[in-house]
Structure formats: C-alpha cells, structure tokens
C-alpha positions in Angstrom: -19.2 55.1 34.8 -17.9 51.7 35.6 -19.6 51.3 39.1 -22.9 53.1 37.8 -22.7 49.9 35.3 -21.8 47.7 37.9 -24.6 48.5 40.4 -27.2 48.6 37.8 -26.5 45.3 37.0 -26.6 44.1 40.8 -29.6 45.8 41.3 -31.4 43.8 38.6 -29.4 40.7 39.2 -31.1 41.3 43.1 -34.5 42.0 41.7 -34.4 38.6 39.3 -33.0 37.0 42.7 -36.1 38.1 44.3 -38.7 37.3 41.6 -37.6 33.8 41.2 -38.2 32.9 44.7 -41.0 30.0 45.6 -44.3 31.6 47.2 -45.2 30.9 50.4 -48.6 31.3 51.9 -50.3 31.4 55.2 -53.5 33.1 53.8 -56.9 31.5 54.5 -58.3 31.9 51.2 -55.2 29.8 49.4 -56.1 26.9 52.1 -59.8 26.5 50.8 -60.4 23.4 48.0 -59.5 19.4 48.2 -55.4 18.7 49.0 -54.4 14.9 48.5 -52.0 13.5 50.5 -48.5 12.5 49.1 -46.4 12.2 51.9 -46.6 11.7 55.9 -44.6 11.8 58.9 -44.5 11.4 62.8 -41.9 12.5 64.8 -39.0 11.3 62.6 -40.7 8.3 61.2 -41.9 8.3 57.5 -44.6 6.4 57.3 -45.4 4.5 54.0 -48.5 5.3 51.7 -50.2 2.8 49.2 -51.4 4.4 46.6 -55.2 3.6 48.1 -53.9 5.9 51.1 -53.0 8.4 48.8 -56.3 9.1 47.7 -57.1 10.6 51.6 -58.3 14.4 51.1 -58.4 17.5 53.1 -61.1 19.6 51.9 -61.3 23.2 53.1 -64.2 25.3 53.1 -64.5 28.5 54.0 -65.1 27.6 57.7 -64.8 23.5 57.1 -62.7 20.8 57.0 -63.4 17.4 56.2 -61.0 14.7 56.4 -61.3 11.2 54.6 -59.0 8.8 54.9 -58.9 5.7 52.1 -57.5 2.1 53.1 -58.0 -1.1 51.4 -60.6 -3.5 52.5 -61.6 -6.2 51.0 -59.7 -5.8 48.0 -61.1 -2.2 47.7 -60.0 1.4 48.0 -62.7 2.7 50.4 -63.2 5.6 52.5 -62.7 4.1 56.0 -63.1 7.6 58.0 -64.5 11.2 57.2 -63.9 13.5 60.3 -65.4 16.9 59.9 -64.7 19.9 61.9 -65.6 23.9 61.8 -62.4 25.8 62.1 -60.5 29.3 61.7 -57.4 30.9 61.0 -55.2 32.7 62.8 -51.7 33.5 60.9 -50.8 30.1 60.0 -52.5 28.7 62.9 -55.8 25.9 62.0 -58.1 26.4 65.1 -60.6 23.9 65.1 -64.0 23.9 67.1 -63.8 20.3 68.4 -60.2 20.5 69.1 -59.1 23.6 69.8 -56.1 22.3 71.9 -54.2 20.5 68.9 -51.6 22.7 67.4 -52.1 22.9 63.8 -50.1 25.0 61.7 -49.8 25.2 58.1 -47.7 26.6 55.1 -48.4 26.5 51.1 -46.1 26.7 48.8 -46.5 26.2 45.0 -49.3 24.6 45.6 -48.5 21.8 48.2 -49.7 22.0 51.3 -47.5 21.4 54.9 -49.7 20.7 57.8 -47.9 20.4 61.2 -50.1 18.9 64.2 -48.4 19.1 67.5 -50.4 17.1 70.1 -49.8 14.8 72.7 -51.1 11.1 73.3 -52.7 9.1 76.2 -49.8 9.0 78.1 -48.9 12.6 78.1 -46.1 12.3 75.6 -45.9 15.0 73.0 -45.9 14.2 68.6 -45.7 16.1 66.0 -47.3 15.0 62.7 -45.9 16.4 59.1 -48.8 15.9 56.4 -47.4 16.8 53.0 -50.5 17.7 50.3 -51.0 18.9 46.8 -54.1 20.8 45.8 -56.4 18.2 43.6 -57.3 19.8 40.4 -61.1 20.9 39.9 -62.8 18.6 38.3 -63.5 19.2 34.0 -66.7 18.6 33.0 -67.2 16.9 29.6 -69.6 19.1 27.1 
C-alpha cells in the first residue's frame, strides 16, 4: 500500500513537473504580429541599445517581414531603415526570398522571440547574430 502511495504521488509530482515547464514554439502562426527588440548580440559581443534602438520592430505577416530599425538623429527617435522581405517557414528555419542564403532560425518562448542569423561578411568570415524580441501588445482603441 505504501509504494502504491508512493508512485502515485511521483506520478503527479512528474505530471506538475511537466505542466510547469516554459513553452517553446517553432510554429509559423505564433511568429506572425510586431516583436520589439530588447536585446542584441554578435558573435560574443553584446551590443548596447538606447532606448530609441529599442523601439526597432520585426513585424511578421503571414508571408512578410518588415524590419525598421530606430536611431537618433537630430535629437529625434526616427526610423532610419525599413527592409521588407517575402519569406517562409520551414521548422524553425525563416527563408527569405531576397536572401535565401542567410541562416535564420528562430524559437518563441513565453512570448519573446530568439532570432539567430548565421551569415558571413565581405571577407568570407562567418557571424552569427542573436536578436532577442518581445511581442508588442495590440494596440487598444479608446471608445
């Protein structure tokens, strides 16, 4: 009776185990809507946001992305790039139509995004690029 006790007990200690665990997500539909930035790396280097760059979006549509990228100039938070791309998905794989070379790879979980660019530069050399992003929050309309 003892171990019938006991093994209960582990099997719903296991399941709570199991339940509390973060979800993680490579599915296409949890990409699509605007991610902010909040953190960014290459290679091993952090690189420094302002809060100006923080405002840079990714913004997923159902076969679009559109980057814009904030910086300060002249005193102002501006958008100083929007690049805009068709893409698809293949497991966590972004495949873009204009550059369909550049390894892009993705993960959400709880509702910040990982993206993982592997590419190389002028000189042959291969980077990696870690851009950390949590989904923006639709906007409220005032009645």
């Amino acid at each position: 009776m003892r171990k019938l006790i006991l093994y209960i007990l582990l099997f719903f200690n296991t399941i709570n185990i199991f339940s509390q665990e973060k979800t993680k997500s490579t599915r296409h539909t949890d990409l699509i809507g605007t991610w902010t930035i909040i953190s960014q790396r290459l290679d091993s280097l952090e690189i420094e946001l302002s809060d100006c760059d923080k405002q840079s979006t990714f913004i997923f549509t159902e076969n679009e992305i559109i980057e814009n990228y904030y910086k300060m100039y002249n005193g102002n938070c501006v958008i100083l790039n929007t690049n805009k791309d068709f893409y698809t998905v293949k497991d966590n794989h972004i495949i873009r139509k204009e550059e369909s070379d550049l390894n892009n790879t993705f993960v959400i979980e709880d509702n910040i995004l990982t993206l993982l660019f592997i590419g190389k530069d002028d000189d042959n050399n291969e980077h990696t690029a870690v851009i950390v992003c949590k989904k923006a929050k639709p906007i409220e309309y005032i009645k």
